[in-house]
N, C-alpha and C positions, 0 to 999 in steps of 0.2 A: 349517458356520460357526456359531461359537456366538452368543448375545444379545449377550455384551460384545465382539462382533469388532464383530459391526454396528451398535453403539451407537457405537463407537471412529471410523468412518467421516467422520462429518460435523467430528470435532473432529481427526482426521489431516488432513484437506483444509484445514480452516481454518491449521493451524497449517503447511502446508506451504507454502500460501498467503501464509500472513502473510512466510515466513524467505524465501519468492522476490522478495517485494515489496521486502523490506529489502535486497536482493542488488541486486536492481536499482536503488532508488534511491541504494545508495552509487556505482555503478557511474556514474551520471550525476551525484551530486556529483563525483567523479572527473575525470570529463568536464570538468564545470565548472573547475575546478582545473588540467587542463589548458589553458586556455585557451578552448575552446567558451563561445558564448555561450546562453542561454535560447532565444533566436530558433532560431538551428541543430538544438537538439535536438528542439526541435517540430518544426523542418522534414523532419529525418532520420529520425524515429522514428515521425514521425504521431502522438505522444500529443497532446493538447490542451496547451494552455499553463498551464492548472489543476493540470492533471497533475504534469506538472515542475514547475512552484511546490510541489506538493507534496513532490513528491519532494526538492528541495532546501532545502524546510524543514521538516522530521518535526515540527517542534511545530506546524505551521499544521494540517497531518493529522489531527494526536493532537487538536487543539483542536474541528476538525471533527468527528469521531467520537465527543465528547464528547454535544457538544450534539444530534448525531442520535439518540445514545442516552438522553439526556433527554427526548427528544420521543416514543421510543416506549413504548407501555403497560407495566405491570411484567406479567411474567411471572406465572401464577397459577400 
C-alpha cells in the first residue's frame, strides 16, 4: 500500500460517512412526508429526538457543526 492510499483512508470514511448520513436522513424526511410523526421515528429507530430534529432539518445540523468547529483550535 502506498503513502497516498493510507493518507486517502480517513478522508474515504468521512466522505462515505457523510453520503450515508445524507441517505438516511432523506429517507426519514420521507418518512416524515409520508405521514409518520417525530415521536414514531424515535420510537422505531431508537435515535434520540435530537437526532431526527436533525435529520429533518439539515440547516439546524449544518448550523451545529459550524459552531463546534468554531470552538475547536486551528489546526497548526
Amino acid at each position: 500500500m502506498k503513502e497516498a492510499e493510507i493518507k486517502a483512508i480517513a478522508s474515504d470514511y468521512e466522505d462515505a460517512t457523510e453520503r450515508l448520513l445524507e441517505e438516511r436522513d432523506a429517507k426519514l424526511r420521507q418518512a416524515v412526508n409520508d405521514g409518520w410523526k417525530q415521536a414514531d421515528l424515535v420510537r422505531i429507530t431508537g435515535y434520540s429526538r435530537e437526532t431526527i430534529r436533525q435529520a429533518l432539518h439539515p440547516e439546524i445540523r449544518a448550523a451545529l457543526r459550524a459552531r463546534r468547529a468554531a470552538k475547536r483550535p486551528a489546526a497548526e
